[in-house]
C-alpha positions in Angstrom: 99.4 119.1 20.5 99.7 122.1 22.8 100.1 125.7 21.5 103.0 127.6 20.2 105.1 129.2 22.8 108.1 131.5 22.9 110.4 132.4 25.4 109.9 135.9 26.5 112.8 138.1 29.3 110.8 140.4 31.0 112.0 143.0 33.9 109.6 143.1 36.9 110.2 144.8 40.0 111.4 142.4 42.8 108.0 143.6 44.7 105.7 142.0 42.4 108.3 138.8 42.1 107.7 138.0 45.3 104.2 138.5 45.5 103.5 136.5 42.4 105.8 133.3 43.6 103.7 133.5 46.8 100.5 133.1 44.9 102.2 131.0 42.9 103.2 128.9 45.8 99.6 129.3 47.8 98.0 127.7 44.8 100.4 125.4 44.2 101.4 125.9 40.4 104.8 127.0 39.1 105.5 130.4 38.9 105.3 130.5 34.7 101.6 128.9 35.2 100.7 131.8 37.4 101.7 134.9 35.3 100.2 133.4 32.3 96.5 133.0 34.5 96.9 136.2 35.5 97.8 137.5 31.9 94.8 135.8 30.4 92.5 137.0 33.5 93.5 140.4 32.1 93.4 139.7 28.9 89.7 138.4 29.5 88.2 141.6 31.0 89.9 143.9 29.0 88.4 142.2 25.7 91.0 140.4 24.3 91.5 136.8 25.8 89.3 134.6 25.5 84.8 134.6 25.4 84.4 136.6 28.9 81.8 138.8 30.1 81.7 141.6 32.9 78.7 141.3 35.2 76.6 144.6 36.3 78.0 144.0 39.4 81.5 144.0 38.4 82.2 140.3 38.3 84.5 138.5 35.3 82.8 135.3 34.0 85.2 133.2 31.5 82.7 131.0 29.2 84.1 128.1 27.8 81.6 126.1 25.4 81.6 122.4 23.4 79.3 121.0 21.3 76.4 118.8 23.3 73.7 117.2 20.7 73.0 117.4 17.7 70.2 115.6 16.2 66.9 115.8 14.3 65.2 117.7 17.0 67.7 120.2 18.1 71.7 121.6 18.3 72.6 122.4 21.1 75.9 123.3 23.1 77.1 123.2 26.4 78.2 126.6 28.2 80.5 126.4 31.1 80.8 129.7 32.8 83.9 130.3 35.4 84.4 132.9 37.6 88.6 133.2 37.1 88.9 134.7 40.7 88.3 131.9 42.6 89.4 129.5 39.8 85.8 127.7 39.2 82.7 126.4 37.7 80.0 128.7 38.5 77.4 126.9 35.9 77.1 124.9 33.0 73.8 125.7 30.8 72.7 123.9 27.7 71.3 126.5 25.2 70.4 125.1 21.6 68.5 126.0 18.8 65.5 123.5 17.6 65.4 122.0 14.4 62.6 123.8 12.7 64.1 127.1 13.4 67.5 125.9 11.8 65.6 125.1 8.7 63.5 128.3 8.5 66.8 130.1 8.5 67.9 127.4 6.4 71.6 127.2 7.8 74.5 125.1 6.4 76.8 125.1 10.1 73.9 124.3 12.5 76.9 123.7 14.7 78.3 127.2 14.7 74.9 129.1 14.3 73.7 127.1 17.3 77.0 128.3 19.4 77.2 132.2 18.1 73.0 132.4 19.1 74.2 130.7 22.8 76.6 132.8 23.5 74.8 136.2 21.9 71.9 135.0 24.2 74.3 135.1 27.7 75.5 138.5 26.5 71.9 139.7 26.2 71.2 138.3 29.6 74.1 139.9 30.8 73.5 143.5 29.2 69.8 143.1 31.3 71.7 142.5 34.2 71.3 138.8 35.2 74.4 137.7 36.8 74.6 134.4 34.4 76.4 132.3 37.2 72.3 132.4 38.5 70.2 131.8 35.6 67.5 129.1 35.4 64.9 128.4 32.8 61.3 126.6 33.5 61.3 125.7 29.7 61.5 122.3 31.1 59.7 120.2 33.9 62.1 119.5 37.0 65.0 120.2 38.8 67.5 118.7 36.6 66.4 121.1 33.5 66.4 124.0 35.4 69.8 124.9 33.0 68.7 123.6 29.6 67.1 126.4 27.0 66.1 125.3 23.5 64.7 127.9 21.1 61.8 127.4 19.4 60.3 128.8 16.2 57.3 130.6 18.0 60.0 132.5 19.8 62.8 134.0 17.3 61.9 136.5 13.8 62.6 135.1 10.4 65.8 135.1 10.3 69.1 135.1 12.4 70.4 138.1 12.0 66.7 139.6 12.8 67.1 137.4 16.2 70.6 139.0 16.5 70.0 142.6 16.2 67.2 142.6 19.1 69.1 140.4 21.6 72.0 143.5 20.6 68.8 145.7 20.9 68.0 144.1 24.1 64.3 144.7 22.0 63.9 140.6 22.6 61.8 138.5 25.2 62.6 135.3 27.1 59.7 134.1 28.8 61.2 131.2 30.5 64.7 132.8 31.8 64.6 134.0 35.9 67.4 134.8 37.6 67.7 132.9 41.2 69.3 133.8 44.7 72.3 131.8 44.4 74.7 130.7 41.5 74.2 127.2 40.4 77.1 125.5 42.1 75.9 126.9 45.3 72.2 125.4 44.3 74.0 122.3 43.9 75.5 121.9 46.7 78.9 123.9 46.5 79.5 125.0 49.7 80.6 128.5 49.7 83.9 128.4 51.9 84.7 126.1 48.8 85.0 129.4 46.2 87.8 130.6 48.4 90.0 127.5 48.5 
């Protein structure tokens, strides 16, 4: 079931019109479907649409997340992080929580503890100036877990809200994080004349 809508008259100069039914056109989406991307795109970097971080660098990431494994060893969830300029998928990260840590801070929603600690943990690398479109991790052997983090309890205080305040801090280490050359599409394979198409 999609979301509530209602139908809204606005005035707009005949300037802008025109400009936004020609991006509209370029990209091939109706004209309705472009105002609203570019509503949310400002809505995102002004703090009120949906999870989005600014880069030091000045670059709007959209992170959209969904639950990836959850089982005796770990929770974990899958990040997707889009750059809403050029319309794509810039990484995808799994960050989760392992299971001893979950019962140390003896949580009933490993679920949504798992995903508020992913998503404080891009902020914090974020905040240290990482462009998280180019994070990697050698938590893991080989290529293919170059994006996969798990926490474990040698790593994090006592409690959550201990971990919390020094990623917020930005008092906290992460021994395994570096930040690479290129994004991870472009690691990948993505070719770059691809971001502009």
């Amino acid at each position: 079931m999609g979301e509530k809508t209602a139908n809204v008259s606005i005035r707009i100069p005949d300037d802008y019109r025109k400009r936004l039914q020609l991006q509209a056109d370029k990209k091939g989406v109706s004209f309705n479907a472009h105002v609203l991307r570019v509503l949310e795109i400002h809505l995102m970097s002004s703090g009120f649409g949906p999870t989005s971080l600014t880069s030091a660098s000045g670059r709007l990431f959209q992170i959209r997340c969904e639950p990836y494994l959850d089982n005796v060893e770990e929770t974990t969830w899958a990040f997707f992080i889009d750059e809403p300029k050029f319309e794509k998928e810039r990484a995808y990260y799994l960050i989760g929580i392992g299971r001893t840590i979950l019962r140390d801070w003896q949580v009933n929603d490993k679920a949504s503890v798992s995903k508020e600690v992913g998503l404080a943990l891009l902020s914090f690398y974020n905040r240290k100036g990482m462009e998280i479109d180019r994070l990697t991790w050698n938590q893991y052997p080989g290529p293919d877990n170059d994006n996969r983090r798990v926490l474990q309890v040698a790593e994090v205080p006592e409690t959550m809200p201990e971990l919390l305040d020094l990623l917020m801090a930005d008092k906290w280490t992460d021994k395994f994080v570096v930040q690479d050359e290129k994004s991870q599409d472009m690691r990948r394979g993505r070719q770059e004349s691809a971001l502009y198409r």
